[in-house]
C-alpha positions in Angstrom: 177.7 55.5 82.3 179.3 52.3 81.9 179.7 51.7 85.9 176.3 52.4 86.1 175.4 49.8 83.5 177.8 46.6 84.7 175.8 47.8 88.5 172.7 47.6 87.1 173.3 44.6 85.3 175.1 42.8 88.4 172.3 44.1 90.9 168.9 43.6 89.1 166.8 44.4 92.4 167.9 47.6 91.9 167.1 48.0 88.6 163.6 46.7 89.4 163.3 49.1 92.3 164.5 52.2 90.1 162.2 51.0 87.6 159.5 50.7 89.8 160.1 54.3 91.6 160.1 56.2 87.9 157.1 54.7 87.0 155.5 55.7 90.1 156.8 59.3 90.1 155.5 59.3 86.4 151.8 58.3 86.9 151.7 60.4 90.4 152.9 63.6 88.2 150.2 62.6 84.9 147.7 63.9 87.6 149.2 67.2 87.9 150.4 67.9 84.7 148.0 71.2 83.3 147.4 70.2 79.7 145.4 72.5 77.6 143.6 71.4 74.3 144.2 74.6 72.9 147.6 75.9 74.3 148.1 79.9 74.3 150.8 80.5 72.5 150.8 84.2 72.8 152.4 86.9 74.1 151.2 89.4 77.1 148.6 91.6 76.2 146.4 94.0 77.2 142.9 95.2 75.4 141.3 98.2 74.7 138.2 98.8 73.9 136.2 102.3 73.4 132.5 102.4 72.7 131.8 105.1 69.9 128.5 105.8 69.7 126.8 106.5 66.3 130.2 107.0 64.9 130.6 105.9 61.6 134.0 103.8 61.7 136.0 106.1 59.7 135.1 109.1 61.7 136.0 106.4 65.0 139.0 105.4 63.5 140.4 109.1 63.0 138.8 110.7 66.7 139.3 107.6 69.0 141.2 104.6 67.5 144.3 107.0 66.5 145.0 108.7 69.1 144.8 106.4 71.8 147.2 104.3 69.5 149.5 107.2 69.4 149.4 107.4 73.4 150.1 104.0 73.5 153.1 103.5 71.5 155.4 104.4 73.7 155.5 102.1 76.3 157.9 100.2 77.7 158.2 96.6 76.6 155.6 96.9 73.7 156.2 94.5 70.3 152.6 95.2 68.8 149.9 97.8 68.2 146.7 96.1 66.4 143.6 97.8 65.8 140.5 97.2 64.6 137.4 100.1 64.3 133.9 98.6 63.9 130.4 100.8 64.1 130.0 102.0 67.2 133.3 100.2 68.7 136.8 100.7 68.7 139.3 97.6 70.1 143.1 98.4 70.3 145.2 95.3 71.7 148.6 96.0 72.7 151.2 93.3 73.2 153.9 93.2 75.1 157.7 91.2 75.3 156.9 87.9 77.1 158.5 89.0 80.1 156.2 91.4 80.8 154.3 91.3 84.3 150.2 91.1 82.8 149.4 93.4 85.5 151.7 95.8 85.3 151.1 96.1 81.8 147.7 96.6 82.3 148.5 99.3 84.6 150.5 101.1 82.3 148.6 100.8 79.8 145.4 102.1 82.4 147.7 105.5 83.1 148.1 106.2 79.2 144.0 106.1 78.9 143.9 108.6 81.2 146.2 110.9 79.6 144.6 110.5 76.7 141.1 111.4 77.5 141.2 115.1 77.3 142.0 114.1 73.7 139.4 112.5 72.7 135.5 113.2 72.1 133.0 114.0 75.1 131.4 111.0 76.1 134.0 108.5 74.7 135.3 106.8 77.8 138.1 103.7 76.8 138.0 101.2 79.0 140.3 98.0 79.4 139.3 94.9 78.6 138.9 91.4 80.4 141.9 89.4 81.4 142.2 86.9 78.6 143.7 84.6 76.1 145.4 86.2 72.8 142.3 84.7 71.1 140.4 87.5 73.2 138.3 84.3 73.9 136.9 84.2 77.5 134.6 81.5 77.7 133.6 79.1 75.0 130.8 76.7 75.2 129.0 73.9 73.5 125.2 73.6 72.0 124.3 70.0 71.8 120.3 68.8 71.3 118.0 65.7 73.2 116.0 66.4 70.5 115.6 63.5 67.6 116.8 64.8 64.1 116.6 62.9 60.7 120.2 63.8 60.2 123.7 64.9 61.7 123.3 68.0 59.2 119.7 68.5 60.0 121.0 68.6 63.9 124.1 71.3 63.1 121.4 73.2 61.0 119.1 73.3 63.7 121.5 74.5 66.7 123.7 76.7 64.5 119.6 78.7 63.6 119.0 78.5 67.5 122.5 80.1 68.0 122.3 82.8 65.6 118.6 83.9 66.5 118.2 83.5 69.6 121.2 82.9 72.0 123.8 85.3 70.7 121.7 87.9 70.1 120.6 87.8 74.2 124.8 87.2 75.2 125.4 90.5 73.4 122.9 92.6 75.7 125.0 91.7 78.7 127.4 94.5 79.9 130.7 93.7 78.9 130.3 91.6 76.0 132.2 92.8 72.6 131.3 90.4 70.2 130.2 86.9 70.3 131.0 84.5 67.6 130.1 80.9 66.4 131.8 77.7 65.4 130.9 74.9 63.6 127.0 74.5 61.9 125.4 75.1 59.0 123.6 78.8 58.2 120.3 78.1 56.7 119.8 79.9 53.4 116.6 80.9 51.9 116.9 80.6 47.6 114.8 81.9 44.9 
């Protein structure tokens, strides 16, 4: 280290010049460099998720949830079994040690479902679920307004009522969809 130094210090065009070339290298990587907002921080893991019916969620939990958690618990590689049974849907994400191949824990996972469908109720097909983050999030977008509002408050009221009555309820008729949820706004409230 010290020979480097006294050279550095006794040639100062090379200095410059190594000075010069990191910097470069530095600003030509910036462009390059993936940088999420939100970093995943998760593990590997695949969804399932099982369309009930008019099952009531404890009769769901006990016919569908169970078993295919049973059927799944014994795969290689698995850290985590998380349910959760709602009316009319079943979701079971399984995750996996972080050297897991996605896709060919998705595959495993895929053969289990199949052996496990004799099991369950006619009708009740599971199915796997998208390819996506731990926060099961898939795409995310942004309401904003042109529109002229008294207020900042008035404005989050306003697109947060749009949200809620008209635009989730029309993302959650389209095949595929679980759930759609909201960020941000205010909920109007009616008082008497």
């Amino acid at each position: 280290m010290y020979r480097l130094q006294k050279f550095f210090l006794n040639q100062p065009v090379w200095a410059i010049l190594v000075l010069i070339f990191i910097i470069a290298l530095g600003s030509y990587s910036i462009f390059y460099l993936t940088i999420d907002a939100v970093p995943d921080i998760t593990g590997i893991q695949v969804m399932v998720q099982t369309k009930t019916g008019s099952m009531d969620p404890e009769q769901a939990e006990y016919l569908v949830t169970y078993p295919i958690e049973i059927e799944l618990s014994g795969i290689q590689k698995v850290t985590e079994i998380r349910s959760i049974t709602k009316f009319g849907l079943s979701l079971i994400t399984v995750v996996f040690e972080d050297d897991m191949d996605l896709y060919l824990a998705r595959q495993l996972v895929s053969e289990r479902l199949q052996s496990v469908q004799k099991e369950l109720p006619d009708g009740i097909v599971p199915q796997l679920g998208p390819i996506s983050t731990g926060l099961s999030e898939v795409y995310m977008y942004v309401l904003d307004s042109k529109k002229e509002f008294k207020s900042e408050k008035e404005k989050l009221l306003d697109l947060k009522t749009i949200h809620d009555w008209v635009i989730r309820p029309q993302l959650k008729t389209i095949a595929g969809v679980a759930d759609v949820d909201s960020n941000g706004g205010y909920s109007k409230g009616i008082y008497i």
